[in-house]
N, C-alpha and C positions, 0 to 999 in steps of 0.2 A: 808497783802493781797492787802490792797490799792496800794504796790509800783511796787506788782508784776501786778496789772493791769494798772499802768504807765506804768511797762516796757515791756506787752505785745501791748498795745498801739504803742510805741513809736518801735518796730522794728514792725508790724504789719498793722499800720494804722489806729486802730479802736479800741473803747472804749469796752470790755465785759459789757452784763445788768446785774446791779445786781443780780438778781437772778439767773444766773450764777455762780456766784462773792461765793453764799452763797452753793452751793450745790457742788462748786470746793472745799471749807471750807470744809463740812461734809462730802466729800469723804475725804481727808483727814486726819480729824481727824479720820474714821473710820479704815482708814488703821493703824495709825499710834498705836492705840491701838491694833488692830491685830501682828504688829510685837513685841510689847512687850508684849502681854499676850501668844504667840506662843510657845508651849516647846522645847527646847534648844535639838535641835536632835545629839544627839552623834553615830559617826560610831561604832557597833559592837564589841566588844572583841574577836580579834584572840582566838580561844580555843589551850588550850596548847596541842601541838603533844607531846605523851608521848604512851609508851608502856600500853597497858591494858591488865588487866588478863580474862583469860577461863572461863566461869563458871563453879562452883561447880566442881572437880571429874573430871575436863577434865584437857588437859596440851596443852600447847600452842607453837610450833617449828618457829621460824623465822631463815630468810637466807637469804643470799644477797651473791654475787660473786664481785671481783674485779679484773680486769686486768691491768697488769703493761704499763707502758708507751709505750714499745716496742712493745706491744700485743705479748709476746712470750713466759707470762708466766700468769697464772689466782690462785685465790687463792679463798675459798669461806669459810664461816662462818657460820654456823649451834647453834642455842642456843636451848634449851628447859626447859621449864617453868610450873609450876604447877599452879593453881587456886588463889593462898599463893602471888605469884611472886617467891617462892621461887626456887633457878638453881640447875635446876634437871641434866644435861647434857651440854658441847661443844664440838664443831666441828672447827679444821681450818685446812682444807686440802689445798694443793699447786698441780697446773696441770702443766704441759709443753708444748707450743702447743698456736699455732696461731689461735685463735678463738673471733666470734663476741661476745657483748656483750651478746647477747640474749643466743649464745650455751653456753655461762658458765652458765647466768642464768639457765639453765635446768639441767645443769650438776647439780648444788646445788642442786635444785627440786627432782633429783634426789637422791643423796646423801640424802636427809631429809627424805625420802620417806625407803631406806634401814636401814636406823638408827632406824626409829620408830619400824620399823618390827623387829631388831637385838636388840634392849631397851626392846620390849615386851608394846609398851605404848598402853593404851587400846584403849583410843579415843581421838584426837586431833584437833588443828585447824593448818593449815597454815597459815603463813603469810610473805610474801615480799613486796619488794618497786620498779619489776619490772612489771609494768602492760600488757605487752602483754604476757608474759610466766604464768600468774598470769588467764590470758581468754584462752588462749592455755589448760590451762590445765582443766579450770572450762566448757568450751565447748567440752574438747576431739575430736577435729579438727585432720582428718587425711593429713598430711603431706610427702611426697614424697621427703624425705631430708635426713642430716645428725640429723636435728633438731627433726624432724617427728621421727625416731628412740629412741632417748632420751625421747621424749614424751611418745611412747607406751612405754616405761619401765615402765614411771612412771605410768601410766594408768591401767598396767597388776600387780605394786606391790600394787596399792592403793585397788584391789579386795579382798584381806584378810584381808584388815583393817577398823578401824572406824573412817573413815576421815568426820569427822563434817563440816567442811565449809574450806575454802580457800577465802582466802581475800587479797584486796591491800592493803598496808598503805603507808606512805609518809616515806623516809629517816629517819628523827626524832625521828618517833617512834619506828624505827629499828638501833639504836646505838648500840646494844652489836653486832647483827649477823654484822652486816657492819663494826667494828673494827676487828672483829675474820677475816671476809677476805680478809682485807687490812694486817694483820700483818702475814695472811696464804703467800700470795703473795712472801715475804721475808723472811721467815722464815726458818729453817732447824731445825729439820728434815721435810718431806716432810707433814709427818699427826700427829697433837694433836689430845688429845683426855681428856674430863676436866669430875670431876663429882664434882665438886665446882667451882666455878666462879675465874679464874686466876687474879693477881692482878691488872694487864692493864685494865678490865674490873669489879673489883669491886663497885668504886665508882658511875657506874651506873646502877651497878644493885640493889646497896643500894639504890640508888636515888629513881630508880621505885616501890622499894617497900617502899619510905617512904608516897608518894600518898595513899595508902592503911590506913595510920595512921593519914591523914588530914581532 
């Protein structure tokens, strides 16, 4: 302390009073005990995006559409799921036809919507990873389009059914429907149709239900 008030002197001009000298000390030391008794703040753990199941008795439909580089052909992926994780149903159908990302997404929404009613499933949730078709359809917003049409289908099939909620999720946790319509996209024939999980898409459907046993 003594050379730091030489050296505040000596670029300064002037001598600090001690008791300056003493209370520059115990600030300080005050600090200095502060930073090492402070707890060591670690940033948050990413939560793992991962598929999660329905509860009890319900079943669970995800979908996702994908369009070819050309935009000249679209292909979409429908899975469905029971409470278990266990795959109840797929879907990978292929379209033809120059359309935005959004009209495939509805196209699928659509298609999800006909499957459940054609499966007989009692009550469901949806779920995709496109979020404007995802408030399109949870606000039932009239539209004056080509879009707005696909919407009220979905709107007029969801009235005889028991559609429990509809939600966003991230990519991630929509791997099986988002593989079914990349490989719908190139595929032939035009429409699968699965009631066990094909083997392109097994090892993650084991995956999600291994979550289940952790």
């Amino acid at each position: 302390m003594a050379l730091n008030n030489r050296n505040y002197a000596l670029f300064n001009g002037k001598i600090r009073h001690p008791l300056s000298l003493v209370n520059l000390a115990a600030h300080s030391l005050s600090e200095f005990h502060e930073a090492n008794t402070r707890p060591i703040m670690t940033p948050p753990q990413t939560a793992r995006l991962r598929w999660s199941a329905p509860p009890s008795l319900h079943f669970k439909i995800n979908f996702d559409a994908a369009i070819s580089t050309a935009q000249t052909i679209f292909g979409i992926g429908v899975v469905v799921r029971d409470h278990e994780g266990s795959f109840m149903a797929g879907l990978a159908k292929k379209f033809v036809g120059s359309v935005s990302v959004e009209i495939a997404e509805a196209h699928v929404a659509r298609e999800v919507v006909y499957l459940a009613r054609n499966l007989m499933i009692p009550s469901f949730i949806l779920e995709g990873d496109a979020a404007s078709i995802i408030k399109l359809i949870l606000h039932k917003e009239n539209i004056l389009s080509d879009l707005g049409l696909i919407l009220e289908d979905i709107y007029l099939a969801l009235l005889d059914q028991l559609c429990i909620d509809v939600k966003w999720i991230p990519i991630e946790a929509n791997k099986v429907a988002h593989i079914l319509a990349n490989r719908a996209k190139n595929a032939n024939p035009y429409k699968s149709l699965w009631n066990a999980p094909p083997n392109f898409v097994k090892q993650i459907v084991l995956d999600d239900l291994q979550q289940f046993q952790e």
